[in-house]
C-alpha positions as CSV (number, residue, x, y, z in Angstrom):
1,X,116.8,130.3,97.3
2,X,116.3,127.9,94.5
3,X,113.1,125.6,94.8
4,X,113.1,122.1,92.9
5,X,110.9,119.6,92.6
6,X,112.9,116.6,94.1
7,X,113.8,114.2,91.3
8,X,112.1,115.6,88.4
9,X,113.6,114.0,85.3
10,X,114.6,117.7,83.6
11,X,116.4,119.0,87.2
12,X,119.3,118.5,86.6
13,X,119.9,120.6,83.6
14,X,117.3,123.3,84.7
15,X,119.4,123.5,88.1
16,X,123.1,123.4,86.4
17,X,121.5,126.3,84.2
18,X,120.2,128.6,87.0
19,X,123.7,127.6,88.7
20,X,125.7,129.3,85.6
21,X,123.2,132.0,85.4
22,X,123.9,133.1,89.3
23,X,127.5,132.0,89.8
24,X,127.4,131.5,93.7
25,X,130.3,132.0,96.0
26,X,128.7,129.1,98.5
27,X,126.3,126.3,98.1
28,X,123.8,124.9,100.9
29,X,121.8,122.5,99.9
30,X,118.3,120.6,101.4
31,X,120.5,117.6,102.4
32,X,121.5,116.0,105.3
33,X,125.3,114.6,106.3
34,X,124.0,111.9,107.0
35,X,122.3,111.4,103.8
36,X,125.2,111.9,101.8
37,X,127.3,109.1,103.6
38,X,124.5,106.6,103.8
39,X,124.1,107.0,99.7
40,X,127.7,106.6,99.2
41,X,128.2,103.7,101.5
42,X,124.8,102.1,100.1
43,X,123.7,103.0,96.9
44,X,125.5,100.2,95.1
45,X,123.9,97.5,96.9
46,X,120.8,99.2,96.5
47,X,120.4,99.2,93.1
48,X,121.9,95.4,93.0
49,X,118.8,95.1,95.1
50,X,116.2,96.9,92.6
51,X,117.9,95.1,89.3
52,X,117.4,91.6,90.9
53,X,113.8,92.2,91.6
54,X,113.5,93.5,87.9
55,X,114.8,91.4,85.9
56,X,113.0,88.6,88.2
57,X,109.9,90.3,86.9
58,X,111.1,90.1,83.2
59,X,112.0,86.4,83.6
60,X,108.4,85.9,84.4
61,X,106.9,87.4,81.8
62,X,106.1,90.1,83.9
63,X,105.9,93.8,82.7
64,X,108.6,96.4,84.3
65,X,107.5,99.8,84.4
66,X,110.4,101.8,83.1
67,X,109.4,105.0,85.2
68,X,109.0,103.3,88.7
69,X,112.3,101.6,87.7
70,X,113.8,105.0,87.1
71,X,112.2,106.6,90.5
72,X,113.8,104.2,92.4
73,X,117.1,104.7,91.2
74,X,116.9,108.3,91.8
75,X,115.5,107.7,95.0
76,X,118.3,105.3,95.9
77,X,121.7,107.6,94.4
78,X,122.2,110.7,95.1
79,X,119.7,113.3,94.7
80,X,120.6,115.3,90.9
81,X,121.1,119.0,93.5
82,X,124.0,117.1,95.0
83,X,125.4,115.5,91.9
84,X,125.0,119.2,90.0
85,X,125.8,121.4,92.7
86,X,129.4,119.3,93.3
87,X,130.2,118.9,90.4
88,X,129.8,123.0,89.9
89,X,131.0,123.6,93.2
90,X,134.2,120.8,92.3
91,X,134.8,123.1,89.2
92,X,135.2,126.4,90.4
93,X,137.1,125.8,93.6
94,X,133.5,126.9,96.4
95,X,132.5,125.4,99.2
96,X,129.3,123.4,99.2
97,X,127.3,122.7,102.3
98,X,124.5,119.7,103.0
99,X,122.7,121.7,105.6
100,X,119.3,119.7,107.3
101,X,119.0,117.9,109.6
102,X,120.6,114.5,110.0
103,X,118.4,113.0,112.7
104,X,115.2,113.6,110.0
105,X,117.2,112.2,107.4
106,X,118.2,109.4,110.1
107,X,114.4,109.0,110.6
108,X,113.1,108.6,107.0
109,X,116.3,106.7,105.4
110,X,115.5,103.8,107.7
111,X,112.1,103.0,105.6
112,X,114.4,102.2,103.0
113,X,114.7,98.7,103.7
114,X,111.0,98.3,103.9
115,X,110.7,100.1,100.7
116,X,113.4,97.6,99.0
117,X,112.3,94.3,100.7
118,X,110.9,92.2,97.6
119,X,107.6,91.6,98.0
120,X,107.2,96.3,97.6
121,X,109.7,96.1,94.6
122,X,107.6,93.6,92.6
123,X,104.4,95.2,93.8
124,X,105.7,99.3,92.6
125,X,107.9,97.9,90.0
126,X,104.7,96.6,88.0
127,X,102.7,99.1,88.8
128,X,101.3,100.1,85.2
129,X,100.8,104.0,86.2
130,X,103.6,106.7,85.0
131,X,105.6,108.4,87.8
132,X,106.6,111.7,86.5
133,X,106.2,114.4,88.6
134,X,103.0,116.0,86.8
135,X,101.2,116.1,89.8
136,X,103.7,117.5,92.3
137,X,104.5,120.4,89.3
138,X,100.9,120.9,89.0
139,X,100.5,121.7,92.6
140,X,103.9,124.0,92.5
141,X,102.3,125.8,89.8
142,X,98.6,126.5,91.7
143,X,100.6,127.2,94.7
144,X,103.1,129.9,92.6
145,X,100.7,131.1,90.1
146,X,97.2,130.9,91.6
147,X,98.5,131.6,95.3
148,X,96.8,128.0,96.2
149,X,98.4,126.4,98.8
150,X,97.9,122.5,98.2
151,X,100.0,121.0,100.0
152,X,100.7,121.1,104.2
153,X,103.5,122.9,105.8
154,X,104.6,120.6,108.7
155,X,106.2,120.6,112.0
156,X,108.8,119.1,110.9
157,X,109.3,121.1,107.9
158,X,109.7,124.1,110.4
159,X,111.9,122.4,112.5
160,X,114.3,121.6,109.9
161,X,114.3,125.1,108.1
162,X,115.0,127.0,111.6
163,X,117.8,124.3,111.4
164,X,118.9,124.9,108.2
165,X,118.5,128.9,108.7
166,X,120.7,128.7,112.0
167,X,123.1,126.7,109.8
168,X,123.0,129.0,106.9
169,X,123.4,132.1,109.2
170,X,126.6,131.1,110.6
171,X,128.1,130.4,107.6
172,X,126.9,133.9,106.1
173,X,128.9,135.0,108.8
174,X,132.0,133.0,108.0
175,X,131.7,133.5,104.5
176,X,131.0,137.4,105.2
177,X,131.5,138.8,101.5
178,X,130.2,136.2,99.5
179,X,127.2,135.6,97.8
180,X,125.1,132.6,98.5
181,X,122.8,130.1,97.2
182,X,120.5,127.5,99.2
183,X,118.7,124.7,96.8
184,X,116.1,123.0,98.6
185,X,112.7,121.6,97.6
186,X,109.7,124.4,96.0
187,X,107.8,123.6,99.4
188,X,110.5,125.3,101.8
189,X,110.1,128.6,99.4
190,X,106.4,129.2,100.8
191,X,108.0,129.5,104.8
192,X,104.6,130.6,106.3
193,X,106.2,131.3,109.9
194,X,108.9,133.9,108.5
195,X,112.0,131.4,109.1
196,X,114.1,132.8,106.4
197,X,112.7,136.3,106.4
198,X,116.2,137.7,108.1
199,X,118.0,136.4,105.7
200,X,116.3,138.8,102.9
201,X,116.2,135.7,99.9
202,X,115.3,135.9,96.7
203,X,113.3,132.9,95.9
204,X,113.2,131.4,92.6
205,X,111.0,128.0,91.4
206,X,113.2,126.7,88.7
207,X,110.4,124.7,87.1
208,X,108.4,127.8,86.1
């Protein structure tokens, strides 16, 4: 099990290295269906949406903050494990598998209009503040090197990783001699009730 910190600007390469390092026979990954086919159906019109707002904001004399900008888009396409785990999983021939839970994914990707609708883009877009992931690494790194666990272990965070365990099971048993590799975010690596524990994973935070 690989743990990322979802969009963090130096994923990708960390991931594609960790990737060539391990050469997987199979791929699961922290995504939905569901997720996949509402990206490729809207991401396009998405980012129309974000660029309007923007250069709107520039128009005015307003001040766009390059790194909100930037979140947005990542938020919008797809996340950099798919884009890096297809386009390894494309090269070599392997199966890749986007194994949560659609009706969560279902759930969250319908704030998306409320998160695009104008009035929110102009607001985070000018936001002054940097968005780069320091504080979500810095609570990775108490929770992996100091045993501190700041951050909360849901319900629904156990719901979809009995999901994605059932999933991953039966496809260990499909895929009986091959070796696997689930990517998912550095949260699901802490699984306090046990969930992948049958499984026997090695678990690896790319970011250290």
């Amino acid at each position: 099990m690989l743990g990322v910190i979802h969009r963090e600007r130096e994923g990708a390469l960390l991931l594609s290295r960790w990737l060539e390092r391990l050469k997987p026979d199979v791929v699961t990954l922290e995504l939905s269906q569901y997720g996949v086919a509402f990206r490729r159906v809207n991401r396009h019109l998405m980012r129309i949406r974000i660029d309007e707002v923007a250069d709107d904001l520039k128009r005015e004399g307003m001040a766009v903050n390059d790194d909100v900008l930037l979140d947005l888009y990542s938020f919008v396409d797809f996340p950099f494990e798919y884009e890096v785990s297809e386009a390894y999983t494309g090269k070599r021939g392997i199966p890749l598998y986007p194994v949560d839970m659609d009706l969560y994914s279902f759930l969250h990707l319908k704030r998306v209009n409320d998160l695009l609708e104008r009035k929110n883009l102009r607001r985070v877009l000018s936001m002054p503040e940097a968005q780069d992931g320091c504080v979500e690494k810095g609570l990775a790194r108490l929770f992996f090197e100091k045993g501190v666990k700041a951050f909360s272990y849901t319900e629904e965070m156990y719901a979809r990783d009995r999901y994605m365990h059932d999933r991953i099971a039966l496809l260990m048993k499909h895929h009986s001699k091959a070796g696997f590799l689930h990517i998912c975010g550095w949260q699901h690596l802490s699984d306090p009730q046990g969930v992948y524990a049958g499984l026997e994973p090695l678990k690896v935070f790319i970011h250290d």
